[in-house]
C-alpha positions in Angstrom: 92.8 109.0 111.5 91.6 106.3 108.8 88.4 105.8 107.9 87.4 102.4 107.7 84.1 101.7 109.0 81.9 102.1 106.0 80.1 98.8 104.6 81.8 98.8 101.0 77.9 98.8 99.2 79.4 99.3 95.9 82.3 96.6 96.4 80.3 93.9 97.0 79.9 91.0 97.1 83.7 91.2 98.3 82.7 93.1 100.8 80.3 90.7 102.2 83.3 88.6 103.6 85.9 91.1 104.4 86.0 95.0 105.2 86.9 97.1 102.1 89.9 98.4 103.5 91.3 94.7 103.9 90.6 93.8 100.1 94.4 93.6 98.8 96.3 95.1 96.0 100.1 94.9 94.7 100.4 92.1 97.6 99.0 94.1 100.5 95.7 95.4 102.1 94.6 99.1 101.1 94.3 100.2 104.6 98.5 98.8 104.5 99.3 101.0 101.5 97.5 104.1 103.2 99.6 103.0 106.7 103.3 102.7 105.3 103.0 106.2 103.7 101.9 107.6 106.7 104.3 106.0 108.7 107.0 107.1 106.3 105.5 111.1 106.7 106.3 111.1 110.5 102.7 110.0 111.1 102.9 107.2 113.7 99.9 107.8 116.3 96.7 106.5 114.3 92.9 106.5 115.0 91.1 104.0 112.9 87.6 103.6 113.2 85.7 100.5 112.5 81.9 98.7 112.3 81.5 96.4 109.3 83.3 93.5 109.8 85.6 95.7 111.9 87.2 92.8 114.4 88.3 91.2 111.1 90.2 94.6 110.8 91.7 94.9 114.8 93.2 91.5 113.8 95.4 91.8 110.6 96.3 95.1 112.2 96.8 94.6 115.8 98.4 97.6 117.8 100.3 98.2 114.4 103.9 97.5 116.2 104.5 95.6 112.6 104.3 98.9 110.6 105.9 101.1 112.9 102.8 102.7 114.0 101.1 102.9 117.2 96.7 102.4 116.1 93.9 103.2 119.0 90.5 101.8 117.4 87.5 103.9 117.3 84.5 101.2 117.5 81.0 101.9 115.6 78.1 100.1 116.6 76.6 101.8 113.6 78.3 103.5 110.8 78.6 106.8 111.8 78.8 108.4 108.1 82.5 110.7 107.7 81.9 113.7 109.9 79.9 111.6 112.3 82.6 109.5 112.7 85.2 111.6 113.2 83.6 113.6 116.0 83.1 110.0 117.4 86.3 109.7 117.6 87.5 113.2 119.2 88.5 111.9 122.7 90.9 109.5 121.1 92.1 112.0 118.9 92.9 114.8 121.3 92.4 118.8 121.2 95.0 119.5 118.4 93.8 119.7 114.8 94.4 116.0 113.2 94.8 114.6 109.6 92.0 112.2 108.0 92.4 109.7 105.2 89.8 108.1 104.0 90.9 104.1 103.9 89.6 103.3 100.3 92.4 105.1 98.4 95.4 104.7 96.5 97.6 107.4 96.2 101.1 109.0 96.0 100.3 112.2 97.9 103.3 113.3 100.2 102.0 113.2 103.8 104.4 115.4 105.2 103.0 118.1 103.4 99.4 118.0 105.7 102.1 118.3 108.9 102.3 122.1 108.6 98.6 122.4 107.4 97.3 120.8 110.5 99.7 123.3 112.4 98.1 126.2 110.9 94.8 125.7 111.7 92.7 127.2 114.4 90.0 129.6 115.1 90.6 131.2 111.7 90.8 128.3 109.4 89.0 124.6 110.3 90.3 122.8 107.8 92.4 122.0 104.9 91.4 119.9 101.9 93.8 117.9 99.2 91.7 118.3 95.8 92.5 116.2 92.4 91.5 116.5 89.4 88.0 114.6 88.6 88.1 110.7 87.8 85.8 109.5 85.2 83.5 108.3 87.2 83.1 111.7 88.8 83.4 114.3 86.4 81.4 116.7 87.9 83.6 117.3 91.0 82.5 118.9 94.4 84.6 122.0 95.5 86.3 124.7 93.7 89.8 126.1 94.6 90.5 129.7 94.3 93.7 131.7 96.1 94.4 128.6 98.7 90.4 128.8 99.7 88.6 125.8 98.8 84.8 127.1 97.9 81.2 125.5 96.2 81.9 127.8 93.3 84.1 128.5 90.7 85.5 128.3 87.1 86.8 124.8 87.7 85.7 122.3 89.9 88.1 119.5 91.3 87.5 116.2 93.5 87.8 116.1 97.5 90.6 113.2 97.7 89.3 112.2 101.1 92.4 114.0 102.5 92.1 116.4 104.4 93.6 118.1 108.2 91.1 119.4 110.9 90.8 121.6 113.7 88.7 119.5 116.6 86.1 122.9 116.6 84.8 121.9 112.7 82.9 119.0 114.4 81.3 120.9 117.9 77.9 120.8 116.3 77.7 117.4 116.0 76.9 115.2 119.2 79.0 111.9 119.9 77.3 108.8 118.7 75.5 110.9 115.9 75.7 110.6 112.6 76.4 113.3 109.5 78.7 113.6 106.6 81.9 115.6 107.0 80.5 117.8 104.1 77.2 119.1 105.8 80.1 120.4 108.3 82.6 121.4 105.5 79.8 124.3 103.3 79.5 126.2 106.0 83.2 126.3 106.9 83.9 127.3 103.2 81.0 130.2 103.3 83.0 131.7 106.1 86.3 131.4 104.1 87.6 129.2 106.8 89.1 126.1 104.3 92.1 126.4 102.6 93.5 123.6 100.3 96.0 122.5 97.8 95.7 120.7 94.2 97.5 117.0 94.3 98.0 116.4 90.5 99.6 113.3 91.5 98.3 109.4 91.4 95.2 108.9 93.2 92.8 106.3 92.9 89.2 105.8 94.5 89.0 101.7 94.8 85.0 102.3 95.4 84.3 99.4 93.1 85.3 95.6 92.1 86.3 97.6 88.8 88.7 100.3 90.2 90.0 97.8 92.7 91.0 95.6 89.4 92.6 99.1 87.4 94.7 99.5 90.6 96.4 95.9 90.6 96.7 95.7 86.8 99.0 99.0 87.3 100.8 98.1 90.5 101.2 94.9 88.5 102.4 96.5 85.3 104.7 98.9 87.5 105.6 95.7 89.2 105.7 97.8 92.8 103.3 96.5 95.7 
């Protein structure tokens, strides 16, 4: 699944026009990047959930025949927030767990690598969490890694990428069509030792703003890669 229905607050006014995950870098739409390396990771049966200017989305993507993916759209009326919007989405996404990207990223992370994680989860363990290490503009980071278990405390804190695999039970407290972030689920999950998670030290980006959405195409440009 690829989260794309949030309104882009901090990316306007470019986001006024045109969903964040449609605003273009090294020649091609974010939500495009995110697709091919998904696509090339055996990852071809994709949820994407929409609301803001979300028809604008359906269209330059269509059933995703183009990219060698098959997409199913999970329509918002209202934003649903990240864990709201994932258990909105549950019926199209099935009773095995599932992998979630969130669709305002740039990154290098191998997507094979969530395949088995996503296998392993169950009862036992809920989810699974790719952590980097924390941008500038986050310093402060938000979970802690410590023997595969991802946890709120620690000697050093890293950044949740927006990556992440999921067993279908993390989100049974939360009603369809109601909203709640995916963290609020995750805390509790952790306090139970039921998150595991890995340490991408790889390329990743946020594009939350006009700014990082510049930083990405002067390097793709620099790197001349799209």
């Amino acid at each position: 699944m690829i989260l794309a229905a949030g309104r882009g607050q901090r990316m306007r006014p470019l986001t006024d026009r045109l969903p964040k995950a449609l605003l273009r870098a090294g020649g091609r739409p974010l939500i495009v990047h995110l697709i091919e390396r998904l696509a090339r990771a055996g990852f071809t049966e994709l949820v994407i959930n929409v609301s803001h200017l979300g028809g604008l989305i359906e269209r330059a993507l269509g059933d995703g025949a183009a990219l060698g993916v098959h997409i199913a759209y999970s329509r918002e009326a209202h934003a649903l927030e990240t864990g709201g919007g994932i258990a909105y989405a549950l019926p199209l996404l099935g009773p095995a767990p599932f992998v979630v990207v969130n669709g305002d990223i740039y990154t290098d992370f191998d997507f094979a690598r969530l395949a088995c994680a996503a296998e392993a989860l169950g009862p036992g363990r809920l989810a699974h969490l790719v952590l980097v290490d924390n941008p500038p503009h986050h310093p402060r980071g938000d979970f802690c890694l410590r023997a595969g278990k991802v946890t709120q405390e620690g000697a050093r804190r890293l950044t949740f990428s927006g990556i992440g695999a999921y067993a279908p039970q993390l989100f049974a407290s939360l009603a369809p069509g109601a909203r709640g972030p995916l963290r609020a689920l995750l805390v509790p999950a952790m306090a139970q030792g039921r998150v595991s998670g890995e340490h991408h030290r790889g390329l990743w980006l946020d594009v939350g703003t006009p700014q990082r959405l510049a930083e990405l195409r002067r390097a793709l440009a620099a790197r001349g890669r799209s």
